[in-house]
C-alpha positions as a printed Julia matrix, in Angstrom:
175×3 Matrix{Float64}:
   6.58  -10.94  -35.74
   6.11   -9.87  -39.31
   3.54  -11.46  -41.07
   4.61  -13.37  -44.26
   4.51  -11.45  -47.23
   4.52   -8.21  -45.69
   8.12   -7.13  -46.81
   6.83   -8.09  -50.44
   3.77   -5.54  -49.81
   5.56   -2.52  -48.54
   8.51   -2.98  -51.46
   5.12   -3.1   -53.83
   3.51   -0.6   -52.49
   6.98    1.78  -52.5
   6.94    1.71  -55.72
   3.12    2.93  -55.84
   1.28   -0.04  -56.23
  -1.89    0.97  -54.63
  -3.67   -2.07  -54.15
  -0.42   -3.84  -52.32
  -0.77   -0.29  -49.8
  -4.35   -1.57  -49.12
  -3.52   -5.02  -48.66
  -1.13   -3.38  -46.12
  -3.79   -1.3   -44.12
  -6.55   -3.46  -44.58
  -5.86   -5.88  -41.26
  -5.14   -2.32  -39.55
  -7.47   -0.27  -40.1
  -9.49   -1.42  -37.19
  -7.03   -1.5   -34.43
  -5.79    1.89  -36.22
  -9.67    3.23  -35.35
  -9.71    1.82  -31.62
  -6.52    3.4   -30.97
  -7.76    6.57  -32.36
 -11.45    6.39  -30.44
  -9.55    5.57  -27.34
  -7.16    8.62  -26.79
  -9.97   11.35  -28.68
 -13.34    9.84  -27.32
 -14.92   11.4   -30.63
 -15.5     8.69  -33.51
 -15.97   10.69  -35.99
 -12.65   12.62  -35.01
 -10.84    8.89  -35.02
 -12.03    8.36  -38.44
 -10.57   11.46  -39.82
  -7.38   10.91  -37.82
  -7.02    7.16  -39.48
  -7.91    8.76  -42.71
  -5.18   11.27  -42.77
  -2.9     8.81  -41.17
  -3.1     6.27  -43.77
  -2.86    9.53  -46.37
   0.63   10.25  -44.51
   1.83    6.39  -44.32
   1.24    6.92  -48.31
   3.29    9.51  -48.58
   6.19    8.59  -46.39
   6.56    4.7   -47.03
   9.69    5.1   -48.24
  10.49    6.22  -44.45
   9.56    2.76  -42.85
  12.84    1.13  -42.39
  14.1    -2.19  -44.04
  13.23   -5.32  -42.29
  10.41   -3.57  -40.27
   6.83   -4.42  -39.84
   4.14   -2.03  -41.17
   1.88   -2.36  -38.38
   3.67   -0.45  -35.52
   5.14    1.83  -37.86
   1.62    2.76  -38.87
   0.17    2.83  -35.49
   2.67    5.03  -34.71
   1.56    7.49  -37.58
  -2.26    7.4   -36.08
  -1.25    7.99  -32.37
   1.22   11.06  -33.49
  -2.24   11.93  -35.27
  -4.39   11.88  -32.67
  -2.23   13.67  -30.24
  -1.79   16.39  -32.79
  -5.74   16.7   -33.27
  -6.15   16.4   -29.21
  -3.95   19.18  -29.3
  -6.47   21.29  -30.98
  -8.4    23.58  -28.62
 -12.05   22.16  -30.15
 -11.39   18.92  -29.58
 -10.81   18.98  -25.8
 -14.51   18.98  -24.9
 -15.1    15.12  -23.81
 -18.5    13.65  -25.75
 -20.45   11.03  -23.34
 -22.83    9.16  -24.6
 -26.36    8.93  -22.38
 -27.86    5.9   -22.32
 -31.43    5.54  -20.78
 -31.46    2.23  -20.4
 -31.16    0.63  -16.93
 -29.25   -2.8   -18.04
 -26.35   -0.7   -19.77
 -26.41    1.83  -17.3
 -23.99    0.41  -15.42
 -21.3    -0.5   -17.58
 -21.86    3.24  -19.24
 -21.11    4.78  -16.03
 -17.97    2.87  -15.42
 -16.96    2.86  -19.2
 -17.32    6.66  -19.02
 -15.73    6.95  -15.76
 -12.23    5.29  -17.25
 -12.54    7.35  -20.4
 -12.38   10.21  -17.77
  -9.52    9.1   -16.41
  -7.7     7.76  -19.18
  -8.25   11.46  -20.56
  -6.57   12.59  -17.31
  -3.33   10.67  -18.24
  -0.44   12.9   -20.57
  -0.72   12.11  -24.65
   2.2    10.08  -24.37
   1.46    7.66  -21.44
  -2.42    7.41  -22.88
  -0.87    6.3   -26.31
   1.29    3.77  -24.23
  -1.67    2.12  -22.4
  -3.78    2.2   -25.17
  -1.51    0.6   -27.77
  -1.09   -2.35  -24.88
  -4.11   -3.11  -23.25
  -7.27   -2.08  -25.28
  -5.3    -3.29  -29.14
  -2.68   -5.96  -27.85
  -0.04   -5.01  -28.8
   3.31   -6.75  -27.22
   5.59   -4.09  -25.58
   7.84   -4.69  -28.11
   5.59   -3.17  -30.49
   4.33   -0.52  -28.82
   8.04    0.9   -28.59
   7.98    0.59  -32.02
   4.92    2.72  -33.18
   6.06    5.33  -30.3
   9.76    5.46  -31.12
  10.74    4.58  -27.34
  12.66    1.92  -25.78
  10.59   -0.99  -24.23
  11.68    0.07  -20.8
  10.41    3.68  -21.77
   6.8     2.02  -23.02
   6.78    0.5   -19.4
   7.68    3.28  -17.62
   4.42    5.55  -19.33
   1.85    2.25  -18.57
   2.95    2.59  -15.39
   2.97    6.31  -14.82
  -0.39    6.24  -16.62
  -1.79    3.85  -14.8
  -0.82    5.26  -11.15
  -2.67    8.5   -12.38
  -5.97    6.64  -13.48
  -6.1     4.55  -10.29
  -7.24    7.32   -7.73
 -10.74    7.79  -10.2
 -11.01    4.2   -10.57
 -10.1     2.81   -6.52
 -14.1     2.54   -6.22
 -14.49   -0.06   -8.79
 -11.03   -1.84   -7.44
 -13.03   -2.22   -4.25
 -15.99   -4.1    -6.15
 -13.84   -6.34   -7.73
């Protein structure tokens, strides 16, 4: 569902209006950064992905089709982003944080444990998962920021999602 006004802000900010572009990317930019954290694991990495993504969405809004919405278009821009920087041979090392404290230890460990597996998953079926469970984002959606069909977004969540259970069956048990 397109929120009202958008179509005004993208045919503003085609013809270079900048402040209509950030009236665009300004309820994204968050979910753009989680998406981002979630399939590098590096924040400072995420930052400069949704940076350069929103650099590219400037560049090619005349590329975003008529009657669309801007937020799974863009999404789609930062996950293309991110798996292009994953790609890059020094940013495959995976950055835990250590925390020394016994009340978060817990949640660490099994926060860090499904970043492991989540990192386990292919590019394409991490995007998928991430995109639906950790932002929201309907199916529909999703499709739409990775250029698939819906059935093709559920087939990756559920590929994905078979390979993450084996490193997550111990906390399955608990729960």
């Amino acid at each position: 569902m397109r929120p009202p006004g958008d179509a005004d802000l993208i045919a503003r900010a085609r013809q270079r209006d900048k402040s209509a572009f950030e009236d665009l990317l300004r309820p994204v930019i968050t979910p753009a950064a989680r998406l981002a954290y979630g399939m590098l694991q590096d924040r400072s990495a995420a930052e400069d992905v949704v940076q350069e993504a929103a650099l590219r969405a400037w560049r090619r809004l005349d590329n975003i089709r008529s009657g669309s919405d801007f937020r799974p278009w863009f999404l789609g821009i930062v996950a293309n982003q991110a798996r292009s920087t994953r790609r890059a041979a020094w940013r495959s090392v995976l950055r835990l944080d250590h925390t020394t404290s016994k009340a978060y230890e817990d949640t660490t460990v099994r926060g860090a444990d499904v970043r492991r597996a989540l990192l386990r998953v292919p590019p394409d079926q991490r995007a998928a998962i991430l995109l639906h469970f950790y932002l929201d984002l309907p199916l529909n959606e999703v499709a739409i920021a990775l250029g698939i069909s819906v059935a093709g977004v559920k087939s990756r969540i559920n590929r994905g999602l078979k390979r993450m259970r084996p490193a997550l069956q111990s906390y399955e048990a608990v729960l």
